[in-house]
Backbone as CSV, one residue per row, in Angstrom:
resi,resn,N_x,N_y,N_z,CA_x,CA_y,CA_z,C_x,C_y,C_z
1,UNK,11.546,46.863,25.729,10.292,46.480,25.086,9.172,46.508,26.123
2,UNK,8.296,47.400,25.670,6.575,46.944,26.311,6.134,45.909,26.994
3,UNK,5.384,45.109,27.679,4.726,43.930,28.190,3.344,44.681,27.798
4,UNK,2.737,43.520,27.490,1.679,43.907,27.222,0.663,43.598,28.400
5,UNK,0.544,43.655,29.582,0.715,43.871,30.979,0.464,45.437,31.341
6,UNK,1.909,46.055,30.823,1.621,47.494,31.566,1.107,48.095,30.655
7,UNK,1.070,47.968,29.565,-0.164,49.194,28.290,-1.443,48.678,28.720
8,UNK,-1.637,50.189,29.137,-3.257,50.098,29.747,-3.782,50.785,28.742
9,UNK,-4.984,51.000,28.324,-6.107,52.032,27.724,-7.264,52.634,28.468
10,UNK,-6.437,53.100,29.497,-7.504,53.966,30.246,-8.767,54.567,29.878
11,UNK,-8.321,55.005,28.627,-9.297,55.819,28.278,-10.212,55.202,27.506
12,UNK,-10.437,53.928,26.868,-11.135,53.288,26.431,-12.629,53.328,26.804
13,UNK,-12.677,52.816,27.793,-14.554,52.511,28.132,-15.166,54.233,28.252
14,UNK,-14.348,55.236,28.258,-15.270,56.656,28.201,-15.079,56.815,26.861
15,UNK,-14.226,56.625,25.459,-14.661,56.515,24.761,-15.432,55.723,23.897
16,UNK,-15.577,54.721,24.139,-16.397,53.488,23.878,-18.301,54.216,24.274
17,UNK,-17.620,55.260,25.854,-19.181,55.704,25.808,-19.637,56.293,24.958
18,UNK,-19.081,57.737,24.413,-18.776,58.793,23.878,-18.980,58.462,22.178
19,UNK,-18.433,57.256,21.971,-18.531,56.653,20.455,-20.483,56.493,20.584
20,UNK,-20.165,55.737,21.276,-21.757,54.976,21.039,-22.877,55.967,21.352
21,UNK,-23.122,57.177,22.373,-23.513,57.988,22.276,-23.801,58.881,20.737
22,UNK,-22.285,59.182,20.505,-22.904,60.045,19.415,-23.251,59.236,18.203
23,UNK,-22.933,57.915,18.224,-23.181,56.927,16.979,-24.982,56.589,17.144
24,UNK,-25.641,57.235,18.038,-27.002,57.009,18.563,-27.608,58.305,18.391
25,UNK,-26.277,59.344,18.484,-27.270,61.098,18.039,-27.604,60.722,16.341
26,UNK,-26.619,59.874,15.469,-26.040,60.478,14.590,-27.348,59.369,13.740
27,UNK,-27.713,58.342,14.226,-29.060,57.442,13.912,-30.415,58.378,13.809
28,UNK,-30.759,59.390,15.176,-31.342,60.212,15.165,-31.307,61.426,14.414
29,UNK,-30.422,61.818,13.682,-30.029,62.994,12.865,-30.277,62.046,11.696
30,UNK,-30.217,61.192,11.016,-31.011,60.481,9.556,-31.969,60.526,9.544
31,UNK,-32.899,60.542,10.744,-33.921,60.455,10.912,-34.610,61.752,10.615
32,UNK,-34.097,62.469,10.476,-34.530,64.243,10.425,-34.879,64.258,9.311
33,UNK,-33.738,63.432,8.136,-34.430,64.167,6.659,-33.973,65.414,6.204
34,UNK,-32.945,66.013,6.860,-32.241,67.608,6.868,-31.241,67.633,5.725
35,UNK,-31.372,68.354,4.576,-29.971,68.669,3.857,-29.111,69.049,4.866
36,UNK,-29.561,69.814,6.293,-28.463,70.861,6.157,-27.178,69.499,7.539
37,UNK,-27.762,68.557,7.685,-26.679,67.163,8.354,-26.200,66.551,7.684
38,UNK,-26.635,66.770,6.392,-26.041,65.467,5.559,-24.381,65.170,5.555
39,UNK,-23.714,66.240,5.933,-22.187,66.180,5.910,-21.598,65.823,7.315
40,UNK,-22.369,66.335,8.230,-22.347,65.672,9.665,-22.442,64.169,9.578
41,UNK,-23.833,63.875,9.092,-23.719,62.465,9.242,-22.845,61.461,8.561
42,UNK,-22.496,62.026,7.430,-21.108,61.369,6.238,-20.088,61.057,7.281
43,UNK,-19.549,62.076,7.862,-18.472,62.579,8.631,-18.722,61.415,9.890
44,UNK,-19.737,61.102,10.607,-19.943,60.254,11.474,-19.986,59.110,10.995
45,UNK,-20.453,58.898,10.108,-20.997,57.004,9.528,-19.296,56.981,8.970
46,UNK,-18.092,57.610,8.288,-17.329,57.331,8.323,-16.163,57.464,9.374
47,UNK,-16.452,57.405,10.827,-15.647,57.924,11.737,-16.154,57.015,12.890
48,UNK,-17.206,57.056,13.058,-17.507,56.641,14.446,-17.313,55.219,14.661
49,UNK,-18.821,54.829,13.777,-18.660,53.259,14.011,-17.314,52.145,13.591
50,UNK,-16.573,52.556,12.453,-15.451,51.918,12.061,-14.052,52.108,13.052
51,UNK,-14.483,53.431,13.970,-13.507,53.425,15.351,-14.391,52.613,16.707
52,UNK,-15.943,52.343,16.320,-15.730,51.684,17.979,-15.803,50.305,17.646
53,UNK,-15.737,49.933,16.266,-15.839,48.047,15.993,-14.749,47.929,16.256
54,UNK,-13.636,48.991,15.718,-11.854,48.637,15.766,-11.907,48.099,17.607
55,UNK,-12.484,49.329,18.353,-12.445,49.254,19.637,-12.735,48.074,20.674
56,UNK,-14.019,47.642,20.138,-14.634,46.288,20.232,-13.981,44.753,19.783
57,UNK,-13.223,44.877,18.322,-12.275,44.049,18.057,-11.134,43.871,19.052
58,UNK,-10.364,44.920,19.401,-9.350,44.923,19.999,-9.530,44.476,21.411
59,UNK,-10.482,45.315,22.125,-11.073,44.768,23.544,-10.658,43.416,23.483
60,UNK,-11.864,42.667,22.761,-12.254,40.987,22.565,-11.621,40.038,21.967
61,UNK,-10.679,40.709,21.512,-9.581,40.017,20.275,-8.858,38.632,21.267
62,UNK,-8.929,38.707,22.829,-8.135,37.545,23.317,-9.717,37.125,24.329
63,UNK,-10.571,37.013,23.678,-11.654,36.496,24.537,-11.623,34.778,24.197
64,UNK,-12.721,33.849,24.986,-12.931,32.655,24.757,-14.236,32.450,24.463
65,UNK,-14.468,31.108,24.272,-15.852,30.611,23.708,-16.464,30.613,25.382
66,UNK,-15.661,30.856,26.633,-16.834,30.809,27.814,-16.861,32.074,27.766
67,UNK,-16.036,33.003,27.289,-16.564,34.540,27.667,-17.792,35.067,26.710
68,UNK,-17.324,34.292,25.269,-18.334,34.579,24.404,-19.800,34.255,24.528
69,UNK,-19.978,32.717,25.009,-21.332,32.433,25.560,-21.742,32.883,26.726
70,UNK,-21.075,33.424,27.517,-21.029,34.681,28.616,-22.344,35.847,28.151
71,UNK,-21.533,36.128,27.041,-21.924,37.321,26.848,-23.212,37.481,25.750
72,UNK,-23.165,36.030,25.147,-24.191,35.817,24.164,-25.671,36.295,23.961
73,UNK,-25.877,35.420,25.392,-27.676,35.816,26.097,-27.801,37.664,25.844
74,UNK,-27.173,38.588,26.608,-27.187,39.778,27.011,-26.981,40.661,25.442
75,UNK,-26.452,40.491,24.307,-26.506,40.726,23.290,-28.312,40.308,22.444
76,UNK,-28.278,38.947,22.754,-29.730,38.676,22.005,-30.691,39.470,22.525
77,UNK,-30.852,39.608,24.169,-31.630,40.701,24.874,-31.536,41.714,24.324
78,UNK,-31.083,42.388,24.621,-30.214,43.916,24.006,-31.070,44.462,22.666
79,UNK,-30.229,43.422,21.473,-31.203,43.127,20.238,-32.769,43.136,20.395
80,UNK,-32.749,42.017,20.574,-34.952,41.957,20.644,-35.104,43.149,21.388
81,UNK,-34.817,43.750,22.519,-35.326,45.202,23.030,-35.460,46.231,22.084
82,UNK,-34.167,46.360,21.975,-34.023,47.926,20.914,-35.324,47.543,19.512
83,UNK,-34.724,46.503,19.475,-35.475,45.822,17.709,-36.883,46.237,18.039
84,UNK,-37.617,45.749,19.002,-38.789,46.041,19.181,-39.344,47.135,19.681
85,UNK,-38.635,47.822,20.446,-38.881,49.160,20.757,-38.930,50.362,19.265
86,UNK,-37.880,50.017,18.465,-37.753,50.513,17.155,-38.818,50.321,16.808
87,UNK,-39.651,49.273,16.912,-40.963,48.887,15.581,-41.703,49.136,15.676
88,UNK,-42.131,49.724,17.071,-43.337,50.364,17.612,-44.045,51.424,16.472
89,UNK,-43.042,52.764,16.380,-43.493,53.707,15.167,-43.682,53.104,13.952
90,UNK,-42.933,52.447,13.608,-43.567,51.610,12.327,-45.000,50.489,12.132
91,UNK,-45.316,50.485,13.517,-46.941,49.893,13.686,-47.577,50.458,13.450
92,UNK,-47.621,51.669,14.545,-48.582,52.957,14.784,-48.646,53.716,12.820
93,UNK,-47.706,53.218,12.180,-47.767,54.174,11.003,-48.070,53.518,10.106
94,UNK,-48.337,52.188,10.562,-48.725,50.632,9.215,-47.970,50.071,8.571
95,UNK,-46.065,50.539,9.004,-45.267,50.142,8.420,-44.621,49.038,8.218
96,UNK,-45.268,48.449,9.755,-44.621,47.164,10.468,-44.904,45.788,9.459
97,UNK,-44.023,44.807,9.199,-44.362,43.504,8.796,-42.972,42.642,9.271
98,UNK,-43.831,41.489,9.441,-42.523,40.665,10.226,-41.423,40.606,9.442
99,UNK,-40.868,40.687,8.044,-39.748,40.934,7.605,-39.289,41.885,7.755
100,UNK,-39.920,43.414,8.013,-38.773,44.340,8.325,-38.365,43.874,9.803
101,UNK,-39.204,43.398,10.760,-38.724,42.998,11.966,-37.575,42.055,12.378
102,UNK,-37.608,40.898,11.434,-36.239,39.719,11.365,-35.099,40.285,9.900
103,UNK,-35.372,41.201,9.149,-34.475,41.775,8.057,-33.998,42.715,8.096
104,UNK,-34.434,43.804,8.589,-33.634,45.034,9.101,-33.657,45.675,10.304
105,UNK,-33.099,45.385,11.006,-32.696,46.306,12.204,-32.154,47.743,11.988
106,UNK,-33.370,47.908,13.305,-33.169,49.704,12.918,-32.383,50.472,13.472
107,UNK,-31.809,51.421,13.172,-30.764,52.782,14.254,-29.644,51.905,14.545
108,UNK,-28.989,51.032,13.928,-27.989,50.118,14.097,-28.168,49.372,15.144
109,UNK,-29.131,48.574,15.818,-29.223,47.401,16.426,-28.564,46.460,16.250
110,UNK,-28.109,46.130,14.402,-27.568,45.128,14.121,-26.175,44.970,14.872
111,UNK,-25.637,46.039,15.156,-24.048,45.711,16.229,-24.415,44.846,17.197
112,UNK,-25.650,44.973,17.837,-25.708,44.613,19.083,-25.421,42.831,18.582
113,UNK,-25.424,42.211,17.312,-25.332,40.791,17.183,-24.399,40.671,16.617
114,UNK,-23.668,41.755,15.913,-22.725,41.765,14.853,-21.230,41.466,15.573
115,UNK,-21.045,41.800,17.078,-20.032,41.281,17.822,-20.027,39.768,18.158
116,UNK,-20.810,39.336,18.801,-21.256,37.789,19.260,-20.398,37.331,17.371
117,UNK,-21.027,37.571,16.130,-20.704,36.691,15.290,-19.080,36.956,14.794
118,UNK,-19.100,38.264,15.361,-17.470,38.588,14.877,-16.821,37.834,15.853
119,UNK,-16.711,37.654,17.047,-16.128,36.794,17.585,-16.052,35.337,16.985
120,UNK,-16.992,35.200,17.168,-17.236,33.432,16.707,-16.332,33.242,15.364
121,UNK,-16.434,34.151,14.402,-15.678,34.127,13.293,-14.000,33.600,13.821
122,UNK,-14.155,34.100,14.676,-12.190,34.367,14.919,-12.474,33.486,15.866
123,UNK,-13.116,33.019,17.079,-12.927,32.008,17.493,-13.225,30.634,16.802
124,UNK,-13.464,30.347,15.726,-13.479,29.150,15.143,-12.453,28.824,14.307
125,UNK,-11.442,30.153,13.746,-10.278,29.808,13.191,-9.124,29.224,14.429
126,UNK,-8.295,28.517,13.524,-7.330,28.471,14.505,-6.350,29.515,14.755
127,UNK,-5.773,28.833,15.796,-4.983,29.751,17.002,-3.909,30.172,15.329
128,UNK,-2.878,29.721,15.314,-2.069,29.756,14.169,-2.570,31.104,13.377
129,UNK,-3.637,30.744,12.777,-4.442,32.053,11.648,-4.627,33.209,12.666
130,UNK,-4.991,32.984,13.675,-5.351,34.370,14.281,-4.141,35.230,14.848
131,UNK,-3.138,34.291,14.805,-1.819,35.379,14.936,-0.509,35.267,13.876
132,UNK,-1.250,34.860,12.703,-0.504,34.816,11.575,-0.704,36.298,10.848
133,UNK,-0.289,37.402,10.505,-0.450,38.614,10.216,-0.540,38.478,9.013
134,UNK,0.038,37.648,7.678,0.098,37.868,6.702,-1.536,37.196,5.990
135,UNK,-1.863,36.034,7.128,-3.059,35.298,6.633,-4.077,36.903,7.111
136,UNK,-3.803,37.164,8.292,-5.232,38.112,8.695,-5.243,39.103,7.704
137,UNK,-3.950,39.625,6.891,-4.094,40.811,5.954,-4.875,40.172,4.925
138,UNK,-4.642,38.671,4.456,-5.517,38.293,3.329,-7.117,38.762,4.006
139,UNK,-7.099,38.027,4.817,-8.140,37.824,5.612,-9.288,39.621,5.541
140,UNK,-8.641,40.201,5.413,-8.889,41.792,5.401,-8.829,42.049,4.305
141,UNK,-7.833,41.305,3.004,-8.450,42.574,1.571,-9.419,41.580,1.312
142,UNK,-10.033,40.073,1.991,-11.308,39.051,1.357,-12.138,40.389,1.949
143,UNK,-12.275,40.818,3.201,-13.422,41.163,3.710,-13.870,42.819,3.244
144,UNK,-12.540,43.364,2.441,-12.792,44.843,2.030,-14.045,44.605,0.733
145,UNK,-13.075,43.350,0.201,-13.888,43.307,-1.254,-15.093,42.686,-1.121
146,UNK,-15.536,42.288,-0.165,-17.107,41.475,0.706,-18.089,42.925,0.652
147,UNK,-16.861,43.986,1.780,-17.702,44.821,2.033,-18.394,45.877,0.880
148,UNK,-17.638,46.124,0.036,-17.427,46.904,-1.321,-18.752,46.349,-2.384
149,UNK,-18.643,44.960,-2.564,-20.038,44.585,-3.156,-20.541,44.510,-2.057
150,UNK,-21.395,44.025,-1.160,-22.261,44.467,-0.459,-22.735,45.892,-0.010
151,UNK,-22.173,46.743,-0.416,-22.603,48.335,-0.327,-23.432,48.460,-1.085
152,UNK,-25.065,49.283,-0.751,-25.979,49.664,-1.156,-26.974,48.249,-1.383
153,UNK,-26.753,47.760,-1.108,-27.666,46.423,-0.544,-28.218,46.630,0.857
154,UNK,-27.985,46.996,1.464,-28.475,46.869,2.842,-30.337,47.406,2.714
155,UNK,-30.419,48.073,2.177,-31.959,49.088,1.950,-32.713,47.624,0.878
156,UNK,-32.028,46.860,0.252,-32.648,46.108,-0.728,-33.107,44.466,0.144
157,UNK,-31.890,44.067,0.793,-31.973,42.727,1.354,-31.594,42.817,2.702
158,UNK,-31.361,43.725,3.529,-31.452,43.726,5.365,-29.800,44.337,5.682
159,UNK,-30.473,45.300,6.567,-29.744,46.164,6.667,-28.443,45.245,7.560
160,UNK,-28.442,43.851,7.938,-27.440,43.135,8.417,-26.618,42.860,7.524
161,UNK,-26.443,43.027,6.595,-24.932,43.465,5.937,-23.883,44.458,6.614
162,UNK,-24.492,45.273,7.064,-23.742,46.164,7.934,-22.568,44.976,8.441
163,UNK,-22.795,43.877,9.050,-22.085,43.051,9.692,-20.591,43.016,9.115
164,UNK,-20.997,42.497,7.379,-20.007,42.506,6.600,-19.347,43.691,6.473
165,UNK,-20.334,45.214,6.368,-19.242,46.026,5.680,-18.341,46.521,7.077
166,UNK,-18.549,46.457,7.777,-17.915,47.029,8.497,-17.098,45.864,9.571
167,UNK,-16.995,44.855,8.889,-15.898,43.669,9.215,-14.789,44.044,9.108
168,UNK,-14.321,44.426,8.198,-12.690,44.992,8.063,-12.358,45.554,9.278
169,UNK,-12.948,46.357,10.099,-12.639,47.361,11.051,-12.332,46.451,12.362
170,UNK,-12.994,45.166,12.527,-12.762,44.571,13.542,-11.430,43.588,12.815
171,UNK,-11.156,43.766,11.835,-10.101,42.509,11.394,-8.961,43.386,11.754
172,UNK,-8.955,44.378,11.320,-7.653,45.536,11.670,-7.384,45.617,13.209
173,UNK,-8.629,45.405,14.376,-7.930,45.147,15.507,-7.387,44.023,15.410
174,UNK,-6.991,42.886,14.745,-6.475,41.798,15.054,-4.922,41.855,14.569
175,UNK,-5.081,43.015,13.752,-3.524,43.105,13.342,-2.998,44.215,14.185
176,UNK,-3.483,44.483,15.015,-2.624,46.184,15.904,-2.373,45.402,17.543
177,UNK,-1.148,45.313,17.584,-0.943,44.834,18.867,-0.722,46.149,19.944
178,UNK,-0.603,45.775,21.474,-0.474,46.730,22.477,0.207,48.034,21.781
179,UNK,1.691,47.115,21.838,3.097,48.477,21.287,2.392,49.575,20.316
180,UNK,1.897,48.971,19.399,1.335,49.350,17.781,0.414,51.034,18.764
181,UNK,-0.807,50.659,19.718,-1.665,51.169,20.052,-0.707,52.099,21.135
182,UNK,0.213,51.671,21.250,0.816,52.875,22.596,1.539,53.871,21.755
183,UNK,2.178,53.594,20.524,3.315,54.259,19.555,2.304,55.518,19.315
184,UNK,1.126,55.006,18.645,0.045,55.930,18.230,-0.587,56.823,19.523
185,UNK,-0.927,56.470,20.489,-0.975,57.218,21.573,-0.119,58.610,22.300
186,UNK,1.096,57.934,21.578,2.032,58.845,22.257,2.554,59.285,20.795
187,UNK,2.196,59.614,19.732,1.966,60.607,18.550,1.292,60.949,18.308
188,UNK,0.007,61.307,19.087,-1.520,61.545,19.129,-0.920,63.308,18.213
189,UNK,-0.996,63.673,18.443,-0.762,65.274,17.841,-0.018,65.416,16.137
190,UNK,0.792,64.234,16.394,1.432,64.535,15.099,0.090,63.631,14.466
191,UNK,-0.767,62.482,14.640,-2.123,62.359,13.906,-3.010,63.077,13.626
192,UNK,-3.347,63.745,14.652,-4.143,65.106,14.535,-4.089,66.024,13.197
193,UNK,-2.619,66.439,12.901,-2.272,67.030,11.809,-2.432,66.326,10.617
């Protein structure tokens, strides 16, 4: 048997880059307005981000409330930057009002807060629930059917729903342990197919 010790994921933080990169082309390609991306971007909004929250779940999945308030400050930064840097064109164009500024975050900013609360979620359950598999699967068809009505709301009441729909993806790292992630690693080809 494995230790979960020697399963490393080397390759993690270059794809973690690589995710978030093109999850930042693929913000900029909506922005175009192009029939001819529209299948590109389908193809990305269902691929990218639901692989780097998994990624992000799994990372953080054994973090604490000092790593989390660690990391808290540098997320809210992060946020208000991008957020406001985003709003600039929407001044210059008369678009700006302080509710799109505190209601929708633009080009997916909202991740940048959507981790801090996904943590907190799982750090406020207990220890027990968070390595009980059968509670976290409940725990995952509550949050499919969260995400499912909340679809197509985001454009109506703030695009921070995103938080919700794409919760499932960080709940599924809580059910994939080391072994789980090395089995799949080393059948990488037969996935492929």
């Amino acid at each position: 048997m494995l230790s979960m010790e020697k399963i490393k994921q080397p390759y993690w933080p270059a794809l973690k880059l690589i995710l978030s990169s093109l999850i930042v082309f693929s913000f900029y390609l909506k922005q175009s307005h192009t029939p001819d991306f529209s299948l590109l971007i389908n193809i990305f909004d269902l691929t990218l981000i639901p692989m780097f929250v998994f990624i992000i779940g799994f990372i953080t999945k054994n973090g604490t409330w000092k790593s989390w308030r660690d990391n808290l400050l540098a997320a809210l930064v992060i946020y208000a930057t991008f957020q406001t840097i985003d709003m600039i064109p929407l001044y210059y164009s008369g678009q700006f009002d302080l509710n799109t500024y505190l209601l929708f975050p633009q080009n997916g900013v909202w991740f940048f807060l959507a981790t801090p609360i996904w943590q907190a979620f799982f750090l406020l359950l207990p220890s027990y629930i968070r390595h009980h598999k059968p509670i976290l699967f409940s725990l995952l068809l509550v949050s499919i059917l969260l995400s499912l009505l909340t679809k197509g709301y985001e454009t109506k009441l703030s695009t921070f729903l995103a938080i919700i729909q794409y919760f499932p993806f960080f709940i599924i790292a809580y059910l994939v342990d080391q072994q789980t992630i090395a089995k799949l690693r080393s059948q990488s080809s037969v996935l492929l197919l």
